[in-house]
C-alpha positions in Angstrom: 0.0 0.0 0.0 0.9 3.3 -0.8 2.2 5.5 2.5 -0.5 7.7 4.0 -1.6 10.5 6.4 -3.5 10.8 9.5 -3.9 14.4 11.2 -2.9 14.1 15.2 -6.0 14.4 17.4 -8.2 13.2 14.7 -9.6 9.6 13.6 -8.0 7.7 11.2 -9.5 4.8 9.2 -8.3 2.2 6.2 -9.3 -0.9 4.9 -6.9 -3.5 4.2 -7.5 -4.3 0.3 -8.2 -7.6 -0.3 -9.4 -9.7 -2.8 -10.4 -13.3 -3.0 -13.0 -15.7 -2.0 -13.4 -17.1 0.7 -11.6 -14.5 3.0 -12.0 -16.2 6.4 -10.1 -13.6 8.4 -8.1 -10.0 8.4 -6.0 -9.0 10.5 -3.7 -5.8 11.4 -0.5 -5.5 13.2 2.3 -3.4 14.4 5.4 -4.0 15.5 4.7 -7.7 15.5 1.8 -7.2 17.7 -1.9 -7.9 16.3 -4.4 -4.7 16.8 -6.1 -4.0 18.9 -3.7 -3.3 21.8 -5.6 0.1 22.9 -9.2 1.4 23.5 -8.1 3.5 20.6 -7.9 0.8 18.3 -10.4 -1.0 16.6 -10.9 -3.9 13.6 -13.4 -4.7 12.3 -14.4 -8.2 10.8 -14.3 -6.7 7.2 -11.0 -5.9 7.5 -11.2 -2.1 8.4 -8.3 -0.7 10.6 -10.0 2.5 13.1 -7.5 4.6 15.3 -9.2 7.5 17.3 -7.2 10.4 18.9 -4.1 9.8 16.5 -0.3 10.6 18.1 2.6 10.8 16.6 4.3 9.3 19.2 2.0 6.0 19.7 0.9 5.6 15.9 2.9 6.9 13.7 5.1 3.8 11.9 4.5 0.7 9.9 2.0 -1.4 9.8 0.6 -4.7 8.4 -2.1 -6.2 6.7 -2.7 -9.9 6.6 -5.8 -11.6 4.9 -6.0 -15.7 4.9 -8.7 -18.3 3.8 -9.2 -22.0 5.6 -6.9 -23.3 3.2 -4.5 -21.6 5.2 -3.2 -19.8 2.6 -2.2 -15.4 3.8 -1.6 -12.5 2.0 0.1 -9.4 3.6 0.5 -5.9 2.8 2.8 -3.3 4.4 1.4 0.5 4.8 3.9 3.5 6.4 1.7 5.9 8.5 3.0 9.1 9.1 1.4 11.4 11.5 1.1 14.8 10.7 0.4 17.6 13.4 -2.3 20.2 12.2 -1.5 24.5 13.6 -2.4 25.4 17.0 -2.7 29.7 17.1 -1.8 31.6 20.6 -4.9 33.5 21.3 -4.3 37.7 21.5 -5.9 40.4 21.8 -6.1 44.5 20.9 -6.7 45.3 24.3 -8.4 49.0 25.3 -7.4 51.5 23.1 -8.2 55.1 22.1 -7.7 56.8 19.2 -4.0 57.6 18.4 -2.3 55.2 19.8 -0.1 52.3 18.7 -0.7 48.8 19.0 0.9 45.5 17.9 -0.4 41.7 18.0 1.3 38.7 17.4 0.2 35.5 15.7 2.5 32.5 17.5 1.7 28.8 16.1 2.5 26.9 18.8 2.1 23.6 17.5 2.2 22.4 13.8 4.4 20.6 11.4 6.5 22.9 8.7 5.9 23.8 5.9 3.6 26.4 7.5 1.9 29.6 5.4 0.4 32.9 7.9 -1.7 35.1 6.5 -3.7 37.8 7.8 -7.0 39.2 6.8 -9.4 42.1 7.9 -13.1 41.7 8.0 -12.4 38.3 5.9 -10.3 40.0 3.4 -6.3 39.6 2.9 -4.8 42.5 4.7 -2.0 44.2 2.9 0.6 46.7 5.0 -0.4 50.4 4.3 1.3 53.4 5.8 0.4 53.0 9.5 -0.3 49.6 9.3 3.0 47.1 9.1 2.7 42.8 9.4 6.2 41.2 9.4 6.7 37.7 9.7 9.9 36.8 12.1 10.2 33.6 11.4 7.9 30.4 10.1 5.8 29.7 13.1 5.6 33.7 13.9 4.0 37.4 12.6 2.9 40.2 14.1 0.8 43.2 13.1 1.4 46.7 13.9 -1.0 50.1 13.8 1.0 52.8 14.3 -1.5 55.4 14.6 -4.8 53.8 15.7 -7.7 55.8 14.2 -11.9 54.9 14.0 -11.5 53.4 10.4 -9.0 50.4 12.1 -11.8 48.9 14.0 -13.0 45.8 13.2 -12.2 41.6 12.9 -8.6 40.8 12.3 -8.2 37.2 11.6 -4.6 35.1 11.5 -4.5 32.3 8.9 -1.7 29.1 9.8 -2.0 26.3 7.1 0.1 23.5 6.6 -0.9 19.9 5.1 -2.8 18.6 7.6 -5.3 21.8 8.4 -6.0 25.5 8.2 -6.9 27.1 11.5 -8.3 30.6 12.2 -8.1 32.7 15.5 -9.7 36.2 15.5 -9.8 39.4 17.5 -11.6 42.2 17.6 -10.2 45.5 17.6 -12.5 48.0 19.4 -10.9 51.8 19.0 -12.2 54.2 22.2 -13.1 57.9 20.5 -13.5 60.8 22.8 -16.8 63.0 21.7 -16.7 65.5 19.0 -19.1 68.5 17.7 -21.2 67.3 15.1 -23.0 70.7 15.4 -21.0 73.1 17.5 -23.6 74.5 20.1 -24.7 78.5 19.6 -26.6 80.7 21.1 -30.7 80.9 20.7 -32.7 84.0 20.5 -36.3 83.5 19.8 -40.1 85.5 20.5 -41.7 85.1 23.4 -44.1 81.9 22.1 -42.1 80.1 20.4 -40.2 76.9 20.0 -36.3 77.4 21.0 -34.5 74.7 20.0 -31.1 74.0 21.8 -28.6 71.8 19.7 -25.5 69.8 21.3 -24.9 67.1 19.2 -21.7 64.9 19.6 -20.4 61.6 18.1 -17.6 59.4 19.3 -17.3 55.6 21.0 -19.2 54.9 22.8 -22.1 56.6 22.0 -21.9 59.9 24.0 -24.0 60.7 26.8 -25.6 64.5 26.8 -26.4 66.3 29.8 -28.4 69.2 30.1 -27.9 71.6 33.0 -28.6 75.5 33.6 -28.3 78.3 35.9 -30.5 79.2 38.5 -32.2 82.8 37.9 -30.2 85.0 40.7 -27.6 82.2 41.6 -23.8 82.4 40.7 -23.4 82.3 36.8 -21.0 79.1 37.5 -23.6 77.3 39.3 -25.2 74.9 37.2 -27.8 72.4 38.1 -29.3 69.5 36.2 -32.4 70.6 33.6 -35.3 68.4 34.6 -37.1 67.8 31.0 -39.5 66.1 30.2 -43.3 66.4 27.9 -45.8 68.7 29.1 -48.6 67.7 31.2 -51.6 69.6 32.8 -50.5 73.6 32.3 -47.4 72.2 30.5 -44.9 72.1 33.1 -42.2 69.5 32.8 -42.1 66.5 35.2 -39.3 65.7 37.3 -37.8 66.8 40.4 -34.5 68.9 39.1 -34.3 72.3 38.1 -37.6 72.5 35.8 -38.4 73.8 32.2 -41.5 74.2 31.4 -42.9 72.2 28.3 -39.5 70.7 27.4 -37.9 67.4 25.6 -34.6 65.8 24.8 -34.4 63.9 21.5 -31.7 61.1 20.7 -29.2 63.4 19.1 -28.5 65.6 22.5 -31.0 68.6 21.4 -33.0 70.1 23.7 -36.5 71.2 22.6 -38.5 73.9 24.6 -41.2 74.7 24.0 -43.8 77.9 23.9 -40.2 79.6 25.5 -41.5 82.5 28.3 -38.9 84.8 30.0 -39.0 81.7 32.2 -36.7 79.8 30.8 -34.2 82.4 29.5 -30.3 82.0 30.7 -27.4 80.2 30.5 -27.1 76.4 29.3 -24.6 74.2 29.4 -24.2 71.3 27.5 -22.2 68.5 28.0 -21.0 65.3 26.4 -18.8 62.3 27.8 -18.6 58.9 27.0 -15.5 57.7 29.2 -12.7 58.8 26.7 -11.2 62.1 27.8 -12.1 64.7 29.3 -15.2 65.2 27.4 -16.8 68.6 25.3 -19.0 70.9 27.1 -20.7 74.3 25.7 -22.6 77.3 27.3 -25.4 78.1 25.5 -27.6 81.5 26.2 -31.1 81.6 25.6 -32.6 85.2 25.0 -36.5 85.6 24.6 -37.7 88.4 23.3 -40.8 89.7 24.3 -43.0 91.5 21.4 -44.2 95.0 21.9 -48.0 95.1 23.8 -49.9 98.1 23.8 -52.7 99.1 26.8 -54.8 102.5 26.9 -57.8 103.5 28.2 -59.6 102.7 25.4 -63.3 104.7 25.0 -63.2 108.2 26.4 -66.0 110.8 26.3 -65.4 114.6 26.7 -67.3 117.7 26.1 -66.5 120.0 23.1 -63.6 122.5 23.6 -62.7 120.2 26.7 -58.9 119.0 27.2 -58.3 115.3 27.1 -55.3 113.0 27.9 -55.0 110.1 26.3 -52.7 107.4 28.1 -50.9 104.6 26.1 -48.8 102.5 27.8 -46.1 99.9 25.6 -44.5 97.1 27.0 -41.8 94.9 25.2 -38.1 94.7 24.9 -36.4 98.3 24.4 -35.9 100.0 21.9 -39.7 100.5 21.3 -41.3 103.2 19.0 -44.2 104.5 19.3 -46.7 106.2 16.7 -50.2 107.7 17.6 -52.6 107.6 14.7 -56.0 108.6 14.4 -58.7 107.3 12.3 -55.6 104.9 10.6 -53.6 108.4 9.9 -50.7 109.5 11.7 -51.4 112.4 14.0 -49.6 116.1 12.5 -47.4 116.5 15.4 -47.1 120.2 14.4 -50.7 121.2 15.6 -50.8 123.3 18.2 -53.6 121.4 19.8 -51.5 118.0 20.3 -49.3 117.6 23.0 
């Protein structure tokens, strides 16, 4: 028989070719000795040689094959095994890392017969070296990959590739690059009228996710106080629930902005706006909210005098300064030269 291969830790399984009729027995042996000698071992009447768990040490050599009939006439034939030990991959890992820094793994085959082949790929695709990324292999059983400057783009699966002839084996790691938050709208300040919607923007990306925290001053407190903005949707006379520092008819959405709502001198002052996720020191942003209130006119409205009598008419503005005022009469601007208007 021809030689032939079993991978160590595997089964390995032949039949002893023979051909004749009547075959009243098969046999196998090694070293003299007729299998089985193990619990590894196993023949089976049709001539079929089973070794479980396969070492190089205990199985690998020569063995024999030996058919006879009741005529006591036997055959024999000879077959070299050779064991051959399949790669076994050091596990590694990326470890924490944050954006702009360097990092290096290495792939070491432990166990495995020569000629061996490494390769490693990125997201299932070969990886090639680019200009801060290097892979050198040190030797056969040994290659390391290096990121000289870490950035968002490098995260991902990175996946070392041993192969010789008895197996190709795999071991992947996960590269997980920490990103402190960043403006992805830089926060400004809001003016709006008395009525309307203001909305508040602080939106921030980075990994992980950032977490947005709204706060504000207290109205007559220190200007570098701030307490935590209790928001939340309008019930009853649309005041916000919650037990911080209230605004009424106000909302967070997903991306950090703060909505409020129907904004009243109430909620006017300073904001601030902050963003951490773990990875630095975090961003944070004042924002001031001005609401302007829209000039309002009261009078006395009807007044009845006599003919030739002197009248005072009282009109009274409220709003934010500067304010003009203009008297008309019957839609017509009164002719402040007349004598008779004062």
């Amino acid at each position: 028989m021809s030689p032939m291969s079993a991978v160590a830790g595997e089964t390995f399984t032949v039949r002893c070719p023979v051909a004749g009729y009547p075959i009243s027995s098969t046999t196998w042996s090694k070293g003299g000795r007729t299998l089985p000698i193990n619990r590894r071992q196993r023949v089976s009447p049709e001539g079929e040689l089973s070794i479980t768990q396969v070492s190089r040490v205990a199985d690998e050599g020569s063995y024999t094959c030996t058919a006879s009939n009741k005529q006591g006439h036997t055959s024999s034939q000879d077959l070299q095994l050779r064991v051959v030990v399949p790669p076994s991959i050091k596990p590694f890992d990326f470890g924490s890392l944050v954006s702009g820094m360097r990092t290096a793994v290495t792939c070491d085959v432990q166990m495995g017969d020569p000629p061996m082949t490494l390769l490693w790929l990125y997201e299932g695709h070969v990886l090639t070296p680019t200009a801060d990324l290097q892979l050198s292999q040190h030797d056969s059983f040994s290659s390391s990959l290096v990121l000289t400057h870490v950035r968002p783009h490098h995260a991902g699966n990175y996946t070392c590739v041993a192969r010789n002839e008895a197996r190709e084996v795999r071991y992947t790691a996960q590269l997980l690059v920490r990103v402190p938050p960043r403006w992805v709208v830089e926060p400004h300040d809001v003016s709006v009228t008395r009525g309307e919607d203001a909305v508040l923007t602080c939106q921030a990306t980075g990994y992980p996710e950032p977490t947005v925290t709204w706060r504000r001053t207290r109205p007559g407190s220190d200007k570098g106080v701030y307490n935590n903005v209790d928001v939340g949707l309008s019930v009853g006379m649309g005041v916000g629930m919650g037990v911080g520092m209230g605004v009424p008819i106000s909302r967070t959405w997903n991306n950090g902005t703060l909505l409020v709502g129907a904004a009243t001198e109430e909620v006017e002052g300073s904001y601030l706006c902050e963003a951490t996720n773990g990875v630095g020191a975090g961003l944070s942003a004042i924002i001031n909210l001005q609401v302007h209130a829209p000039p309002a006119v009261s009078g006395d409205g009807s007044v009845e005098v006599r003919r030739g009598d002197n009248v005072k008419l009282q009109c009274e503005a409220r709003g934010d300064a500067p304010i003009s005022l203009t008297v008309a009469k019957d839609g017509k601007s009164l002719d402040t030269n007349d004598y008779r208007y004062v």
